[in-house]
N, C-alpha and C positions, 0 to 999 in steps of 0.2 A: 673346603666348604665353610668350615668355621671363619677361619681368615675372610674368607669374598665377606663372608656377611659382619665382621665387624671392619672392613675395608666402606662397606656400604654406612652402615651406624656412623664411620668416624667424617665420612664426607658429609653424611645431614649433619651430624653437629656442627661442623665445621662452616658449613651454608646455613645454618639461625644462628650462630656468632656473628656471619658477617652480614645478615640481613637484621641482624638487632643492632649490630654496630651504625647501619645506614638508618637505622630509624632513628639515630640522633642526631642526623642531619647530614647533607654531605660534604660539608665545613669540615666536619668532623676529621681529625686524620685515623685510618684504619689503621687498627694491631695488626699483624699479619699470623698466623700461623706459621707455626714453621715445626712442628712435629705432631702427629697423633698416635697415643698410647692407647690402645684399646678403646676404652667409651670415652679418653678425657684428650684433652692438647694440650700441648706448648703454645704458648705466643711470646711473639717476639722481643713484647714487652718482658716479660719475666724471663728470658734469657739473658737479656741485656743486666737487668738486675741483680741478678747472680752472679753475672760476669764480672759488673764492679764491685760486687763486695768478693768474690775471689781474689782480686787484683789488688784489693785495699789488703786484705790478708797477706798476698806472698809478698805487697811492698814491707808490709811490717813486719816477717818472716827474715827479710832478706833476700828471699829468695829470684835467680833471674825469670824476668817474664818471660814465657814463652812465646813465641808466634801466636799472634790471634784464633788463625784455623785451628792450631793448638787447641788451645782453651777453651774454645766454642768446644769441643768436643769432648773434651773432658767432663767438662763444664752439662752439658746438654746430656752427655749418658748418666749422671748422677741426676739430672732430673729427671730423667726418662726412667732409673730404677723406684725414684722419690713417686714418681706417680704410679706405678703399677703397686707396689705397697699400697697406697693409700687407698688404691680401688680395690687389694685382698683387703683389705682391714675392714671396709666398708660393708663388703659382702660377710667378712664372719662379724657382722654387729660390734666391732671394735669400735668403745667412745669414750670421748673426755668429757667428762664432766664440769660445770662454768667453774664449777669451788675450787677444781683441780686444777686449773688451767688458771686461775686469778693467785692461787696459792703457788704455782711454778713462777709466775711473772714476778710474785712478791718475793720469791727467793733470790732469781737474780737479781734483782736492785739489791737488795739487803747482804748477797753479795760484794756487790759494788760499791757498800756503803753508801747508797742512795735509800731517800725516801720513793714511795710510786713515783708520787708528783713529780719529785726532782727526774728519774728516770724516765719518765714519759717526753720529760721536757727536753732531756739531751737525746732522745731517739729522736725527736719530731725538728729539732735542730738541724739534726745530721739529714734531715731530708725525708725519714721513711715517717710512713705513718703507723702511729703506735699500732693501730686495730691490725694493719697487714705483718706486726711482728708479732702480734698476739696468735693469728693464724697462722704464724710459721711456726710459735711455737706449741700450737696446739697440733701441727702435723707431725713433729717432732716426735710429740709423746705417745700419738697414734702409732707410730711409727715403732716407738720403743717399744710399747705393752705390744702390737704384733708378733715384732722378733720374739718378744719372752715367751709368749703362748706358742709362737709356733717352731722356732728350736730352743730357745734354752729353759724353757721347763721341761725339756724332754731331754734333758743331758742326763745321765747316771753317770756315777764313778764306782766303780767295785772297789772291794778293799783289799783286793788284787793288785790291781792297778797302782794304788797307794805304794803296797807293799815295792813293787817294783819299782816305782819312782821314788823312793827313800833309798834302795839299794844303789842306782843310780847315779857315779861319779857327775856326769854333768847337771844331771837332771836335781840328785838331793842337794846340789849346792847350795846354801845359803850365802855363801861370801863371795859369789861372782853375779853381775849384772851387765845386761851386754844389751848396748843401743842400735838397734839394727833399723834399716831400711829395706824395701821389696819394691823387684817391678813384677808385675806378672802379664803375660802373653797369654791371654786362653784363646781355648778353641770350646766350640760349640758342644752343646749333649749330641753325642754320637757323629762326633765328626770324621769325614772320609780320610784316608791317605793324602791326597790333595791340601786337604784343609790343615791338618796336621803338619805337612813336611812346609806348607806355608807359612804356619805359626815359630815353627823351629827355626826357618831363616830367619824369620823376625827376630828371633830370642839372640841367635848369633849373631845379628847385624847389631843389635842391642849391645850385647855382652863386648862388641867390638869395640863401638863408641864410648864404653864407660871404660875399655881396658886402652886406648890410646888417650885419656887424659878429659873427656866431657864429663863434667858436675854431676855423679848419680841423680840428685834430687831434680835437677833440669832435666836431665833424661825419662826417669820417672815422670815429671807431668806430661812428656810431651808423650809416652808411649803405654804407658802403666793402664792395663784392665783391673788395677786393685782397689780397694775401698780406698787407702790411704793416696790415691796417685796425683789429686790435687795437693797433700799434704808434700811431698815431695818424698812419696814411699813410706816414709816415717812410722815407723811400727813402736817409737819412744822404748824408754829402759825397760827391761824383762829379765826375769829372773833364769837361769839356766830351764828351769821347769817350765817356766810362762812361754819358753820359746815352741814354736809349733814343732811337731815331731817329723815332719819333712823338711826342717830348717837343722835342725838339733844336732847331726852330726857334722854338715856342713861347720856349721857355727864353732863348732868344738876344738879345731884346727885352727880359726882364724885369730888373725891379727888384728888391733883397729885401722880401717884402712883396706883391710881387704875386701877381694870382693871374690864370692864364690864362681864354679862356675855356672851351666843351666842344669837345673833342678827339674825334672817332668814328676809332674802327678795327673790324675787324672782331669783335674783344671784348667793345666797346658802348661806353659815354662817358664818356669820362675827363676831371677835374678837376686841373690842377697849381699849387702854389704854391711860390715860391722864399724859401724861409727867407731866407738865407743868400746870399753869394757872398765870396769870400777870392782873394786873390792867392798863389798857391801857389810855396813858395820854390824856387828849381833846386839842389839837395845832391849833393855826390860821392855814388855810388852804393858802397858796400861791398860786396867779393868774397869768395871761399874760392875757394881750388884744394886740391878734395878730393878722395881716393881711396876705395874701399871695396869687401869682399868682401861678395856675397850670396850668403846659401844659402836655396834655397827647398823649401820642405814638400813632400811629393806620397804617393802612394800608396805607395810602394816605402819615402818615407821622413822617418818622421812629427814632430811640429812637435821633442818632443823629441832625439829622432835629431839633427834638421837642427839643434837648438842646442848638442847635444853636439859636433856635428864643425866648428859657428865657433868654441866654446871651442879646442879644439884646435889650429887654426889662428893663433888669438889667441893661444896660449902661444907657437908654435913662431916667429910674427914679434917677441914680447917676449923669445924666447932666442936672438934673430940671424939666422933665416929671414928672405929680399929678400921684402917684401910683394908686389912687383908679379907676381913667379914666382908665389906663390902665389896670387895675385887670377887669371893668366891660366888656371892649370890648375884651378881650382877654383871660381871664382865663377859663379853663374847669370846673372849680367847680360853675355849675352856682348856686349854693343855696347862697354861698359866693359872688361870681360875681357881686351879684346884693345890695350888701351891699358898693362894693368898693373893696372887698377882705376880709373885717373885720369878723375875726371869733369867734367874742365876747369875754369874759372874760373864758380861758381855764384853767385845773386844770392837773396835774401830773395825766398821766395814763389815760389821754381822748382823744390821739391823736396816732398813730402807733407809734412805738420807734423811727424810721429814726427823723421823725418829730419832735417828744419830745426832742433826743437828741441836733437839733439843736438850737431849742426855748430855752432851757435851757442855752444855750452858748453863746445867746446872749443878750446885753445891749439896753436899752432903745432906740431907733431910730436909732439902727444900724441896715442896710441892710446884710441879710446873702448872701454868693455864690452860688447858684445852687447845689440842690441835690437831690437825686431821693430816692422816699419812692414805694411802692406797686402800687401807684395809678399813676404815674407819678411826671414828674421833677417839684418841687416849688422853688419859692422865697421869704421870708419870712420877716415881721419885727413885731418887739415886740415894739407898739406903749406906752404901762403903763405895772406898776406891781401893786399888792396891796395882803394885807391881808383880807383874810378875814375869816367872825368870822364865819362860819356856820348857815346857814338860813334851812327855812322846805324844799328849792329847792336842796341846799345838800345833804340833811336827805333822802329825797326820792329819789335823786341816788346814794347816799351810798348803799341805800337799794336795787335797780335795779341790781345794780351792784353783789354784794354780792346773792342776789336770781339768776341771770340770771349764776354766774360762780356756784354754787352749782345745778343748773339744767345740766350746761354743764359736770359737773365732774360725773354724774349719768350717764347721758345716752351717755358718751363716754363708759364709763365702758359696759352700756348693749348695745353700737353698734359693740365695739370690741369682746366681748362674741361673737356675731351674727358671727361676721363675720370670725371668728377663730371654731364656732360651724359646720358655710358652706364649711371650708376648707378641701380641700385633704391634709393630712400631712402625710408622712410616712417616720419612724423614722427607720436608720441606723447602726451600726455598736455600737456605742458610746452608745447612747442614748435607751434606754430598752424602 
C-alpha cells in the first residue's frame, strides 16, 4: 500500500515536471526522467552530468572505461542513494546554514590556492555553473552531518575492545599498512535462498574473472554494490586495525597481489584484494597546547551578534585583558571555560578541520581572527608546541580511533543497504 501510493506521488511529480517543462514552450527540448526515488527523480540531464565527471575522474585515475550500461549504472545507484539521504535529512530537519556553506566553498579554493573569484572563474570555465556546485556542495555536507547523527555519533568503543585490539598481533600493529580494494555482491534485507545462491554465482563468476587475469578495479566498476565501486574498489592505505574485522583475517595471509577468496556477511559476498603492503615508520607525534573562547549562535542571539561580541573580546585581550578571565566568564564551551579556555595538549585530527586548520597556522602566542567551525565562532591561541614520543595514552586512542572508524565504515554500509532496501525506486527509460 505504501509503495502504490508513492508510485501514485512519483507519477504527479513527474506529470508537473513535464507539464512545467511545456509551459516553456514546445521549442523547448524536454529532460526526460529516467528514475523516481520516493517523492524526488532523476532526470536525464543530471545523469548525463555525473557521467562526465565520472569519466573525467577514471580518465585521470588511469583507470579502463567501462562499457557505458556499465556506468550508467553505477553511476545512477549512487544517485539514487544520494537522493534518498537527502529526502531522510530533509525530514529529520537536517540544514546548512548560507555562512556554513560559503565558508566550505572558501575552503576549497584556498585549498587550491585560489582566491573565490579566481575559483568561481575556473569552475564556470570548465562549463558548470558555480551556483550548481555550490548545491552539490551543500548536499554534500547534508549528507555528512546525516551520516554523523544517524550512525557515527552513535558508535561506542569500550575499553574492552581497546584492550583487545592492543593485544592483537595484526590488529596492534603499528608498522604494517596494507592497500586494499573490495567488490561486494549484496543481496537484499531478508533475502530468499534464490536470491542468495543467485548472488553467490555472481561472487564466483566475479572471483573467476579476477582469478584468470581481468584488472580488479575494472572488475570493480563494472560489478561492485560498494560505496567505493566507482573508485575502482579502492578502500586506500589502512592500518592492520583500520582494516574491517571481516576483512582482517583474510588480509593477514595475503600477499600484495593477492586476492582472497568470497567472504559472506550478512550484506552478501565480498571480494578483497591487497594492492599494497608498506612498513609504516613510528614519528614523534606533534602537539599544540591550545586555548580558545567560543561563542555560540542561538535564538536570543544571532550568528552576527555572536561575531560582533568575539570581536570585542579579541580587542579587549589584544589591549591587555588576561584571556583565560575572559574564556571563563564568557566562553560557551564550559568544559574548557572552566580551565581558562585551555584545551590541553591537542594532536592532528582531534579537533573539526575549521579548527585544525587554524591552530596549524598559527605561532606560539599568536592570537588568531575569528572564525566559525560547526559549533560556533572561536578565538584561539596556540600557548607551546612539543613532540612527543608516544605514551599507552596515545596507544589507546590510536586504537579508539581506528576501532570507532572501522565500526563506522560497517554500519554505514548496513544503514545505507537499510535504507535504499525501504525505498521506492522505479527505474526509467535508460536504466533496465
Amino acid at each position: 500500500m505504501i509503495k502504490e501510493k508513492l508510485r501514485s506521488a512519483a507519477n504527479c511529480l513527474g506529470l508537473l515536471l513535464l507539464l512545467a517543462c511545456e509551459a516553456h514552450g514546445a521549442s523547448t527540448e524536454l529532460d526526460r526522467i529516467v528514475a523516481v526515488v520516493e517523492e524526488d527523480v532523476i532526470m536525464e540531464s543530471e545523469l548525463e552530468d555525473q557521467m562526465q565527471r565520472v569519466r573525467a575522474a577514471l580518465r585521470q585515475q588511469g583507470t579502463q572505461m567501462p562499457p557505458t550500461a556499465v556506468l550508467e549504472r553505477q553511476v545512477m545507484e549512487r544517485l539514487v542513494l544520494e537522493k534518498i539521504q537527502l529526502q531522510v535529512a530533509d525530514r529529520a530537519g537536517v540544514e546548512v546554514e548560507e555562512r556554513a556553506l560559503d565558508q566550505a566553498v572558501s575552503d576549497i579554493a584556498k585549498r587550491n590556492n585560489l582566491s573565490l573569484d579566481q575559483f568561481r572563474e575556473i569552475i564556470e570555465s570548465e562549463g558548470y555553473q558555480f551556483e550548481s556546485f555550490r548545491e552539490q556542495i551543500r548536499q554534500e555536507i547534508l549528507i555528512a552531518k546525516l551520516r554523523r547523527e544517524e550512525v557515527d555519533n552513535r558508535v561506542r568503543v569500550r575499553d574492552s575492545e581497546i584492550d583487545n585490539y592492543l593485544h592483537n598481533e595484526l590488529q596492534g600493529s603499528d608498522n604494517e599498512e596494507y592497500r586494499l580494494s573490495h567488490i561486494l555482491i549484496s543481496t537484499p534485507s531478508g533475502a530468499d535462498d534464490q536470491e542468495i545462491r543467485a548472488a553467490r554465482a555472481k561472487a564466483e563468476e566475479t572471483l573467476a574473472r579476477i582469478e584468470g587475469g581481468e584488472d580488479f578495479a575494472t572488475v570493480a566498476i563494472s560489478v561492485s554494490d560498494g560505496q567505493q565501486a566507482l573508485e575502482g574498489g579502492d578502500l586506500g592505505w589502512r592500518k592492520g586495525g583500520e582494516i574491517p574485522s571481516l576483512f582482517a583475517d583474510a588480509v593477514s595471509t595475503m600477499e600484495p597481489g593477492d586476492t582472497s577468496g568470497i567472504i559472506t556477511s550478512t550484506s552478501g559476498f565480498h571480494i578483497v584484494q591487497l594492492s599494497d603492503k608498506r612498513s609504516g615508520e613510528k614519528i614523534m607525534v606533534p602537539q599544540w597546547r591550545v586555548r580558545h573562547i567560543l561563542i555560540k549562535p542561538n535564538e536570543l542571539l544571532p550568528p552576527d551578534a555572536a561575531l560582533n561580541r568575539l570581536r570585542q573580546l579579541r580587542l579587549r585581550i589584544e589591549n591587555g585583558a588576561n584571556f583565560a578571565l575572559l574564556a571563563r566568564t564568557n566562553s560557551d564551551d564550559r568544559g574548557s571555560a572552566l580551565q581558562g579556555g585551555d584545551l590541553g595538549w591537542v594532536s592532528k585530527g582531534q579537533m573539526v578541520p575549521q579548527f585544525e586548520e587554524v591552530m596549524l597556522a598559527m605561532e606560539v602566542g599568536e592570537l588568531s581572527a575569528p572564525f566559525e567551525s560547526e559549533f560556533g565562532f572561536h578565538v584561539l591561541e596556540v600557548t607551546d608546541t612539543r613532540e612527543y614520543d608516544g605514551t599507552e595514552e596515545i596507544r589507546r586512542n590510536q586504537a579508539r580511533q581506528a576501532l570507532r572508524q572501522k565500526k563506522i565504515d560497517e554500519r554505514r554500509q548496513s544503514w545505507l543497504r537499510r535504507l535504499r532496501d525501504e525505498a521506492y525506486v522505479e527505474y526509467r527509460d535508460i536504466i533496465e
